[in-house]
N, C-alpha and C positions, 0 to 999 in steps of 0.2 A: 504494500500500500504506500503511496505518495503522503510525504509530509504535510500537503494541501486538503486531502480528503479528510487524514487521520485530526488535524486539526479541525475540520469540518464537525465531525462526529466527536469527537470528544467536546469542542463546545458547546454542542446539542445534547451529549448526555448532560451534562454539568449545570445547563440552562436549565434543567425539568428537577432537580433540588430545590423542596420550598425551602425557606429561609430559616425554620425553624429547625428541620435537617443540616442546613448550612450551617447554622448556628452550632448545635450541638457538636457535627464533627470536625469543626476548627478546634472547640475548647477542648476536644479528646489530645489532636494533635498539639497542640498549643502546650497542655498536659507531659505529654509525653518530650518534648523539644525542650522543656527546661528544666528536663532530669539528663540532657546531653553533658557529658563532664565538657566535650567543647565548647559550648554555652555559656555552661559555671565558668569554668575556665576564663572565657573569654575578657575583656576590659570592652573590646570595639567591636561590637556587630554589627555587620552589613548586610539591611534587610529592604527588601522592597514594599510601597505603600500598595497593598491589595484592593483592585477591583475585582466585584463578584463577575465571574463567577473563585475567582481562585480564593484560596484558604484563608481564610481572615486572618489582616497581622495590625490591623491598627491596636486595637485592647490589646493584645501581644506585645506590641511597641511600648506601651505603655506600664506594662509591667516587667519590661527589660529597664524601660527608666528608675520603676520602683525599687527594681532588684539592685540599683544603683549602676547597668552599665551605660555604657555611651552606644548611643544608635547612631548608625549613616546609612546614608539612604541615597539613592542616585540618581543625577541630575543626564539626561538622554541628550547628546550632541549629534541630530541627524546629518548633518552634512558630512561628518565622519565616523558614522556610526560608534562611534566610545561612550564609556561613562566617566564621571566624576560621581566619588560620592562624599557628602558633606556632613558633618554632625547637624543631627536635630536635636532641641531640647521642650520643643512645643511643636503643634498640630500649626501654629500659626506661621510658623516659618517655612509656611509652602502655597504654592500658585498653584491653579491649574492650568497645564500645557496643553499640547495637541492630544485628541484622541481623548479628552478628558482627563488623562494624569494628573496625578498631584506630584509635584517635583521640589528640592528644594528650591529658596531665595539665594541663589549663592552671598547677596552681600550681607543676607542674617543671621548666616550660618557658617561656620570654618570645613575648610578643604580638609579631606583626608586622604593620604597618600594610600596605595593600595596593599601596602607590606603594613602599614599602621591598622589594617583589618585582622581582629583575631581569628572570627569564624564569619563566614560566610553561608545565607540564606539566599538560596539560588530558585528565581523561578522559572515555571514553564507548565505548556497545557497537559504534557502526558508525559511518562518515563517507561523506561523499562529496568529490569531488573541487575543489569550489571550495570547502572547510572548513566545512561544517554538518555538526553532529555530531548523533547521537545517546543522549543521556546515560540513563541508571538512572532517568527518570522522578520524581525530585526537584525539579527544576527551579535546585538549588545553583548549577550554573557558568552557566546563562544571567543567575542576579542579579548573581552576580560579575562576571563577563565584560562586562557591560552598560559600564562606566567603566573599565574595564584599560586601560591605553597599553603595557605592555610587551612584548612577543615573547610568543607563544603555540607551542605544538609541543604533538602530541599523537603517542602511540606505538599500533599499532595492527598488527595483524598484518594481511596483505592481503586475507585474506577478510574482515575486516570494511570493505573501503573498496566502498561499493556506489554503484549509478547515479547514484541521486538520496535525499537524505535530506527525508522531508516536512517542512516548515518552518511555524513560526508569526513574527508581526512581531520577539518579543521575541529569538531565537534569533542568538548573536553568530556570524560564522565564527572560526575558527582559521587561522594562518596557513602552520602548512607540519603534515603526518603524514607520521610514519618510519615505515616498515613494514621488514622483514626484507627487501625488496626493490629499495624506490626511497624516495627522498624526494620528496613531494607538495607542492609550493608553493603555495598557495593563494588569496593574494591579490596 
């Protein structure tokens, strides 16, 4: 199957989640992601702000602030497809971009270099089980991900964990997905 269709259908599964479904199996996942010793561990996590359908991380953001770490979150450079990602420390230090996102204010928020990431929250619409993912067709986390060294974890409800993900060379894996049911080791 083409990474166009598989994206098709997996958004159409994902779309037919009422919210209260939705709701319940973020807080599973959510649950389970901050008993990751990568997590504990971590000082600077690098997570993206969730549109439904994907696994809710804003309340999650927020009790990585409580838990006292620093969050960054990443600001999309289309003309060269990279990220930057910048600490937040409020929901207000962000606009909405293209497509709806919410992005940081780079001049309300400080720059983070990508080695000053401890663990990394990587998304995407579907995975498979030795961690290739497949992302919103951007191509962002495949440049990033190219030079990462740090812990990778991606959250993912389990109907998006499918057989096999088609892959190209450039295509990094991840290294473990939470789902509301199991956690996935990957490499």
């Amino acid at each position: 199957m083409h990474k166009k269709e598989l994206r098709k259908i997996i958004m159409n599964d994902l779309k037919k989640l009422s919210q209260s479904t939705y709701n319940e199996k973020s807080k599973l996942i959510h649950k389970q992601l901050l008993q990751e010793k990568a997590v504990k561990n971590a000082n600077i996590i690098g997570i993206t702000l969730s549109a439904f359908p994907e696994v809710e991380t804003w309340t999650l953001i927020e009790t990585l602030w409580n838990d006292g770490k620093k969050v960054v979150v990443p600001k999309c450079e289309p003309k060269t497809r990279m990220m930057t990602f910048y600490e937040i420390t409020s929901f207000e230090q962000l606009e909405k971009v293209y497509m709806q996102l919410s992005e940081p204010i780079p001049h309300l928020t400080a720059k983070i270099t990508k080695e000053q990431i401890d663990c990394l929250i990587v998304p995407g619409l579907a995975y498979d089980r030795q961690g290739f993912r497949l992302g919103f067709g951007g191509g962002y986390y495949d440049r990033f991900l190219s030079n990462f060294k740090n812990p990778t974890i991606s959250l993912a409800f389990l109907m998006q964990v499918v057989e096999k993900i088609p892959t190209d060379d450039y295509d990094v894996p991840i290294e473990k997905i939470i789902t509301e049911n199991e956690i996935i080791k990957c490499k």
